[in-house]
N, C-alpha and C positions, 0 to 999 in steps of 0.2 A: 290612729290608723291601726296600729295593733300588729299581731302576729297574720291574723286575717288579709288584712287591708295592704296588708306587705304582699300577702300570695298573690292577693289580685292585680296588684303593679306590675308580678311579674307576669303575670297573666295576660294582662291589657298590653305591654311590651309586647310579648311574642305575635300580639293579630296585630292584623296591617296596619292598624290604628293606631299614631304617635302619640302616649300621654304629651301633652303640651305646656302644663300649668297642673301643680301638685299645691292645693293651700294645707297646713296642717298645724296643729296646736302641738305645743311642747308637753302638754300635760295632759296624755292618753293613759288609759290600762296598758298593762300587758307589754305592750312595746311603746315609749316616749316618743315624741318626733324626732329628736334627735337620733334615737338610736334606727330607726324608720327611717331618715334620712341618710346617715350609712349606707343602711340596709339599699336602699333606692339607688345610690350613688356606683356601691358595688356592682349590683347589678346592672347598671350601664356601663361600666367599665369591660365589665365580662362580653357584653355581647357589642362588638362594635360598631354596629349597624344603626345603634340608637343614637339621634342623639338628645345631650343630654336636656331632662321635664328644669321647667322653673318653677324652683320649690319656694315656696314663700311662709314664711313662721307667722300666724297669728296666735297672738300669747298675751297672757295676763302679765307676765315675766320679762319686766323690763331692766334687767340690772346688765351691766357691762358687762361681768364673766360670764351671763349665759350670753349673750350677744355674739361674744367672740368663743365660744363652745360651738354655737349656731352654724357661724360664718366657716368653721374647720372643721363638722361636719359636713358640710357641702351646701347650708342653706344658701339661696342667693339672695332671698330681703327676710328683711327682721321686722313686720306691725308687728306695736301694740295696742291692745285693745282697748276701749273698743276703737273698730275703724267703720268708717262710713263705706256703705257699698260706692259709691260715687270716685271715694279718693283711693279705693281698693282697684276699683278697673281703672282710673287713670294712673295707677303705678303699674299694672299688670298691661296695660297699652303702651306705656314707655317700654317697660323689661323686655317686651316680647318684640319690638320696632326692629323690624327687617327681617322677623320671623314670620311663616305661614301662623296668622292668626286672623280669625274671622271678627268683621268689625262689627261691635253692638254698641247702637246709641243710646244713650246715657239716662234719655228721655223715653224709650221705650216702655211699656210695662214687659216685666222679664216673666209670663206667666207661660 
């Protein structure tokens, strides 16, 4: 996501438009997910009006100290790679249950 990718969240926060669903890799230039995740975190703290995106870690980086560096960053799920698109929206259909989230089947082509 980056130093960029940060401006733009905060970007995207300010218009009417809810980010809803943040995927992000831990192993970016410039700014990490993690630290991007902060970054995210802070900023909806700041503004209270948001509420808060579901950030999700896909990472090659599966050991338990980054897991739980992840989790107290503010990540709320941890894949590791790879992940099936299939088992990626059935974990992001559970995270997101009883949230405004638009439903896509499974079976669609997503073009």
């Amino acid at each position: 996501m980056g130093e960029c990718g940060c401006r733009r969240c905060k970007a995207r926060a300010l218009q009417t438009l809810q980010t809803l669903i943040i995927a992000i890799d831990i192993s970016m230039p410039v700014m990490n997910g993690l630290e991007s995740t902060r970054a995210i975190r802070s900023h909806e703290s700041a503004i209270h009006a948001l509420e808060p995106a579901l950030i999700i870690v896909l990472t090659g980086v599966g050991s338990e100290a980054v897991q739980k560096e992840a989790f107290a960053s503010g990540v709320d799920l941890f894949l590791t790679k790879p992940v099936r698109f299939g088992e990626l929206l059935s974990v992001i259909k559970s995270s997101v249950y009883g949230k405004r989230f638009m439903d896509v089947d499974e079976d669609e082509d997503q073009t």
